[in-house]
C-alpha positions as CSV (number, residue, x, y, z in Angstrom):
1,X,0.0,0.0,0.0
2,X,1.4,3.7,-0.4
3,X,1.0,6.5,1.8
4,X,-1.4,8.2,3.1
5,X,-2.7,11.0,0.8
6,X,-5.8,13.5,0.9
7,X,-9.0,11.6,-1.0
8,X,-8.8,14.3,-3.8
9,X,-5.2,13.3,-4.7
10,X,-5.8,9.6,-5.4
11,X,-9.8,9.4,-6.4
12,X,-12.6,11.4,-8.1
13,X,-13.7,13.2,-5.3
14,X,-17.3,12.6,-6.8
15,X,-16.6,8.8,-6.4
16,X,-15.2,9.9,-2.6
17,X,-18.4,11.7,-2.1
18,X,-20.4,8.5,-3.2
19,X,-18.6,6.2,-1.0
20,X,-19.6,8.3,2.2
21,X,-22.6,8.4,1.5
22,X,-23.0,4.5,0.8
23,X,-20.9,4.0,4.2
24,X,-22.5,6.7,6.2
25,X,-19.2,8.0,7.4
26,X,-16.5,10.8,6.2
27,X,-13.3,9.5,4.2
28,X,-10.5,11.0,6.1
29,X,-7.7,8.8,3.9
30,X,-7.2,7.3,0.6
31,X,-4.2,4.6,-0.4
32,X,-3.7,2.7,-3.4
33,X,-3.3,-1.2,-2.9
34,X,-0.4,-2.7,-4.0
35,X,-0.8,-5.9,-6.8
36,X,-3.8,-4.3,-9.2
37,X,-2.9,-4.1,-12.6
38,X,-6.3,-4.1,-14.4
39,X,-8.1,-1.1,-12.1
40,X,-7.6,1.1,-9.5
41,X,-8.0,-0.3,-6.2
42,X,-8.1,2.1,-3.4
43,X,-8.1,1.7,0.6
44,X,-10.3,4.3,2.2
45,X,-10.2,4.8,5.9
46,X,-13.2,6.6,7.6
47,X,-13.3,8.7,10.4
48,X,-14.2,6.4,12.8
49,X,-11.0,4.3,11.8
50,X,-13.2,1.9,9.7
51,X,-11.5,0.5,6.5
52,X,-13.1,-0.1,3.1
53,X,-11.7,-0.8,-0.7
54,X,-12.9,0.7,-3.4
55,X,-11.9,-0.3,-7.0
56,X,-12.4,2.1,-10.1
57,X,-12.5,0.1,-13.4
58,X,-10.7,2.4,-16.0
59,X,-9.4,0.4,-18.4
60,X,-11.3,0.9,-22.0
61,X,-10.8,-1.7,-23.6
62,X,-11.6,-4.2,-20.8
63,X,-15.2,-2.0,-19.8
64,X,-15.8,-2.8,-23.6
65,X,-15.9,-6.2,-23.7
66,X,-17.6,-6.5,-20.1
67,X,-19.5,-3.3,-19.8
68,X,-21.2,-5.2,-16.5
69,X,-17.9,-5.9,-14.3
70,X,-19.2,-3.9,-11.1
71,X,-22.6,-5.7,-11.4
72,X,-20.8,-8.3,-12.0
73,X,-18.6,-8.6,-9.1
74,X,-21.3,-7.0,-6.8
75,X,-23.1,-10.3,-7.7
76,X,-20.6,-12.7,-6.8
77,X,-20.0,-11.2,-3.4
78,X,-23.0,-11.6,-2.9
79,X,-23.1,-14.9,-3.9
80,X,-20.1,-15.8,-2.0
81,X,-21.1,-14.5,1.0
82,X,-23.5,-17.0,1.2
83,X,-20.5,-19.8,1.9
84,X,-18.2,-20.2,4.8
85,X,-15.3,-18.1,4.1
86,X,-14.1,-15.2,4.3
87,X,-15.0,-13.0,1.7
88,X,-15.5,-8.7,1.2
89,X,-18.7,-7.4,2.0
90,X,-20.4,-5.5,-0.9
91,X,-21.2,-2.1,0.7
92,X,-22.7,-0.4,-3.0
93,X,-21.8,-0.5,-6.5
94,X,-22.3,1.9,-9.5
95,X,-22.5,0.0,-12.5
96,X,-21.7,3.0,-15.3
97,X,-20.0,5.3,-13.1
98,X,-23.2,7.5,-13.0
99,X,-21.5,8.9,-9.5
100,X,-18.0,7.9,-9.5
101,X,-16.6,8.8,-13.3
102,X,-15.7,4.9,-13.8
103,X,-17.5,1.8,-12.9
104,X,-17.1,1.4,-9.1
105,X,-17.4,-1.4,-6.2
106,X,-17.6,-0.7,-2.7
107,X,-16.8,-2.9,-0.3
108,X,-15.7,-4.0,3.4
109,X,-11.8,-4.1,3.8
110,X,-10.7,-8.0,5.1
111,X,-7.7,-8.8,7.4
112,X,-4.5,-10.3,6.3
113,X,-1.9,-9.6,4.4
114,X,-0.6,-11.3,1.3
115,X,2.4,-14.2,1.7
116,X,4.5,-15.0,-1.0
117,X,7.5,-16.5,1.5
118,X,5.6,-18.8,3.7
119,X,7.9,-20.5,6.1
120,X,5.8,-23.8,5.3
121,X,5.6,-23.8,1.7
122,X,3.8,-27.5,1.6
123,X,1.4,-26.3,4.4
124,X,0.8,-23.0,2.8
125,X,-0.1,-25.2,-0.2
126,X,-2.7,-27.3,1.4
127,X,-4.3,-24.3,2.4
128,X,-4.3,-23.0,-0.8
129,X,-6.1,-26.2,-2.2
130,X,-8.1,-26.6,0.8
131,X,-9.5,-22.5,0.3
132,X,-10.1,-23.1,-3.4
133,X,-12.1,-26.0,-3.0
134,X,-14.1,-24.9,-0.7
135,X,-14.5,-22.0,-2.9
136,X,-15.8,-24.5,-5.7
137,X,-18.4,-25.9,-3.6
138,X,-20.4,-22.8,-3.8
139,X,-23.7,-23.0,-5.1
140,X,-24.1,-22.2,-8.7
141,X,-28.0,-21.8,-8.8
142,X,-28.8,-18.8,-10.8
143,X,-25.7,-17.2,-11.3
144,X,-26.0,-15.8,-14.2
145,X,-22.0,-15.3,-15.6
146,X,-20.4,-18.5,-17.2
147,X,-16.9,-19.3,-18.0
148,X,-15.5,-18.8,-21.2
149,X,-12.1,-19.4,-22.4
150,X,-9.4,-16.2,-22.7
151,X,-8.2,-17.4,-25.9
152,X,-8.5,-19.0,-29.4
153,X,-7.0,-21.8,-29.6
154,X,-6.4,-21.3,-33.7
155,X,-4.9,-18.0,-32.6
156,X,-2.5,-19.1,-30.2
157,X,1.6,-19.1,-31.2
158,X,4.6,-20.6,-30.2
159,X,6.6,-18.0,-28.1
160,X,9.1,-16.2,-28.8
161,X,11.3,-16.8,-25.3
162,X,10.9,-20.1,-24.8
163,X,14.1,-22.3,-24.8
164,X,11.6,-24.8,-26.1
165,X,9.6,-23.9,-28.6
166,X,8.8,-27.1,-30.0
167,X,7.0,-28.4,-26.8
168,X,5.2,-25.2,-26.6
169,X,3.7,-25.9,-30.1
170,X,2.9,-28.8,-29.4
171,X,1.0,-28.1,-26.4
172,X,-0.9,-25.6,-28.4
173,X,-1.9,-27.8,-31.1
174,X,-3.3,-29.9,-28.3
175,X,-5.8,-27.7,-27.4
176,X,-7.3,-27.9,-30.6
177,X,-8.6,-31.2,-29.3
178,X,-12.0,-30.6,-27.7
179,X,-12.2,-30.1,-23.8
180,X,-12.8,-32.5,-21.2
181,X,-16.1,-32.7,-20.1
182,X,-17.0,-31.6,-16.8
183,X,-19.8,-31.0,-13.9
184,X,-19.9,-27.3,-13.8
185,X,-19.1,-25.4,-10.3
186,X,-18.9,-22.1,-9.1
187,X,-15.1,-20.5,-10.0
188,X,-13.3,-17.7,-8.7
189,X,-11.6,-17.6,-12.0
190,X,-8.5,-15.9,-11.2
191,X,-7.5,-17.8,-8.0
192,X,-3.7,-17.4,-7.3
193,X,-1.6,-16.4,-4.3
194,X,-1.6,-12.8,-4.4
195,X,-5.6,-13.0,-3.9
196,X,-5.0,-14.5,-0.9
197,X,-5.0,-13.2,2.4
198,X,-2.8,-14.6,5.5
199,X,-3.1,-14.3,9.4
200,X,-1.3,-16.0,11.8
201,X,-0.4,-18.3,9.4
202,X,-3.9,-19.1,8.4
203,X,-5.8,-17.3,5.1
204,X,-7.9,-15.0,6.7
205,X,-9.7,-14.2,2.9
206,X,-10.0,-14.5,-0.8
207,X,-10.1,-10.6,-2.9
208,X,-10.4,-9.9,-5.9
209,X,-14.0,-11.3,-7.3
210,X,-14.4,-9.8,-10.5
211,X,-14.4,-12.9,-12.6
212,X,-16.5,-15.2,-10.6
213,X,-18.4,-17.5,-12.6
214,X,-19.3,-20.9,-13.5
215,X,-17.6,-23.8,-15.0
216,X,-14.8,-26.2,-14.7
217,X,-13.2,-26.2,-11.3
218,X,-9.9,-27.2,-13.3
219,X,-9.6,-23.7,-14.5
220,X,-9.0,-22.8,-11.2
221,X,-6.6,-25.3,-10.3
222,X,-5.1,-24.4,-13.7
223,X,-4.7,-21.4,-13.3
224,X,-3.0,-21.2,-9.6
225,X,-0.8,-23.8,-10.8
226,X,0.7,-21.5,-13.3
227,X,1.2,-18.5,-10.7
228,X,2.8,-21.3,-8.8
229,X,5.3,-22.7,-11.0
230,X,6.4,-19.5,-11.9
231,X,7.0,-18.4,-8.3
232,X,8.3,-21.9,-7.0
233,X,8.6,-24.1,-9.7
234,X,7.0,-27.6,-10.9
235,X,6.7,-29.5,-7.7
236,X,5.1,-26.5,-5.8
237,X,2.2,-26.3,-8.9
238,X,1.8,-30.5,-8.8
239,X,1.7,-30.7,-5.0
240,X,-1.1,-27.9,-4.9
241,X,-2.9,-30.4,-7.5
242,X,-2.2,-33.5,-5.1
243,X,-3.9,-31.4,-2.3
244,X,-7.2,-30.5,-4.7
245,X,-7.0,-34.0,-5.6
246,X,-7.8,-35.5,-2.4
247,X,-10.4,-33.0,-1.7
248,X,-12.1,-33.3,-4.9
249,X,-11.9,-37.0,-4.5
250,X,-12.9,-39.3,-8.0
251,X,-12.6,-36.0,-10.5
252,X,-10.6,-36.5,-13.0
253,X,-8.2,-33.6,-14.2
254,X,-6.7,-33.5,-17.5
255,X,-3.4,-32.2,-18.8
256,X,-5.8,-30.0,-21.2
257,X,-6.9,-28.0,-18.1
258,X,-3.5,-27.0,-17.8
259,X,-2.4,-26.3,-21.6
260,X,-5.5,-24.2,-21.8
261,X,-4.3,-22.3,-18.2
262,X,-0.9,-21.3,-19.8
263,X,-3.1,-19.7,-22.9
264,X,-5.5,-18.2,-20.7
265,X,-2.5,-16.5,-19.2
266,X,-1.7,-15.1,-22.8
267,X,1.3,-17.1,-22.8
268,X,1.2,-18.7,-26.0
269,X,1.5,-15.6,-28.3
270,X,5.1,-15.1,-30.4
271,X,4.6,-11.2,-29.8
272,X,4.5,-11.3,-26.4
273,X,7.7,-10.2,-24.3
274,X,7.7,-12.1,-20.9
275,X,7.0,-10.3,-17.8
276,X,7.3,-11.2,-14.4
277,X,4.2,-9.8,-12.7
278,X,4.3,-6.6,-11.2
279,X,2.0,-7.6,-7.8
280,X,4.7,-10.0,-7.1
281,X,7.3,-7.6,-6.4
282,X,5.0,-5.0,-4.5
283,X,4.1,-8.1,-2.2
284,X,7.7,-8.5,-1.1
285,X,8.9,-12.0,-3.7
286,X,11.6,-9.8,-5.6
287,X,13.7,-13.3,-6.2
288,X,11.8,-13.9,-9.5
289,X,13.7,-12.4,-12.9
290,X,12.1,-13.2,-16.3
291,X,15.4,-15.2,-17.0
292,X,14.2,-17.7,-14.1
293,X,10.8,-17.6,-15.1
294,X,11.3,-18.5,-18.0
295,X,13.2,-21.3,-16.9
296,X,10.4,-22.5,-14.6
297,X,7.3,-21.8,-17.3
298,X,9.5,-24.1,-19.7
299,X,10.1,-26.7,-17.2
300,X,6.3,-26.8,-16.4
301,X,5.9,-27.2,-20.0
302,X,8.1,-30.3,-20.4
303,X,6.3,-31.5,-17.7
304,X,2.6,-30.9,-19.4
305,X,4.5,-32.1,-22.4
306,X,5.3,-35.3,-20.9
307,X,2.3,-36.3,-19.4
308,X,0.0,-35.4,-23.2
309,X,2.2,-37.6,-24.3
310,X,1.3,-40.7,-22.7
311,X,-2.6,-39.8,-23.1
């Protein structure tokens, strides 16, 4: 989080005068959060000491393609709040940024902290498995957003920085086989460490619930298995799926789920220069350079490459 600041410097002060009048309080201070890349996310603090977030969704081209992403997440907090854990509490929501300039979400501020140097990573991980099933559990009545994929698979290209190249097109022509079938369950859809709070060694809460939808729990696994082998490596990312695995008992899980997480992380695309992500750094894991992730995305590649090959 930054400093401190007045609420003029950081926000719309029509969106500041919205939120104290959805929270009943004055806003006294405004920080940005650390680890958002796709909107601004804001800490206000009232004057009774009371924290809340706020996130401004400014980004054009994303609005464009989801005009609906504060009704959106408004809905799945509400959803989630529903289930047993521990989850922000939607305060108010302006869908079109009628009163804030942008799209806007209110909500309560949860306690924790993210970890990305656990002192336990194996425990750490079974939390993390644990948290995400439970999280797929969720009732799916009615919800009205469904999972789609973030690519094309006939648009997808080999790389240009992998050491590899010829197991990433090879993974990438196996997407063009059709997906696994699955029983569809409630997703957080962009589950990975740094939406994940810790307290006293515990998660004390799951952020960041603008994607929330329904589908194939292995997107989820996917996807956090990606984050993970870039910031640990292979057997970090399989023993998080050993974890699910015995929580989700008899489901299957297919290589495919994780061929089609490295394209929804807009990996396979030759234009692309490799990045290591930005929330890692501002959440204190500064050990990760793009020449060792690199090194770790092709190494979970081999590995996806070896077992396709004996399907």
């Amino acid at each position: 989080m930054s400093s401190q600041s007045s609420p003029n410097s950081v926000c719309p002060p029509n969106a500041i005068r919205w939120s104290e009048a959805a929270i009943g309080q004055k806003v006294t201070n405004v920080s940005e959060m650390a680890g958002s890349t796709s909107a601004i996310v804001l800490s206000l603090q009232t004057e009774d000491g009371a924290e809340y977030v706020l996130r401004l969704f400014t980004l054009k081209d994303w609005l464009k393609l989801e005009p609906d992403l504060a009704r959106h997440e408004a809905a799945v907090l509400t959803r989630v709040a529903q289930s047993r854990l521990q989850t922000p509490e939607l305060i108010a929501y302006d869908e079109m940024g009628k009163h804030t300039t942008h799209p806007a979400i209110l909500m309560s501020k949860l306690k924790g902290k993210v970890e990305l140097m656990p002192p336990n990573l194996d425990r750490w991980l079974a939390q993390l498995a644990g948290t995400l099933y439970q999280i797929n559990q969720i009732p799916i009545d009615e919800f009205g957003w469904q999972y789609k994929h973030w690519f094309k698979p006939k648009e997808l290209s080999t790389p240009a920085w992998t050491s590899v190249p010829k197991v990433f097109t090879e993974l990438k022509d196996y997407l063009l086989q059709p997906a696994p079938s699955f029983t569809p369950q409630f997703l957080h859809r962009d589950y990975h460490p740094a939406n994940v709070l810790w307290e006293n060694d515990e998660i004390s809460g799951v952020v960041d619930w603008v994607n929330g939808c329904v589908g194939p729990a292995m997107v989820d696994v996917a996807h956090c298995r990606l984050n993970l082998a870039g910031l640990y490596g292979v057997d970090a990312a399989d023993l998080f799926l050993e974890e699910w695995l015995a929580l989700a008992g008899s489901e299957s899980y297919s290589v495919w789920w994780d061929i089609a997480g490295i394209a929804n992380g807009d990996l396979f695309d030759s234009n692309k220069v490799l990045e290591v992500y930005t929330g890692w750094g501002d959440f204190g894991k500064h050990d990760v350079s793009v020449e060792l992730l690199a090194k770790r995305l092709d190494n979970f590649a081999i590995s996806l490459h070896r077992k396709a090959s004996r399907k």
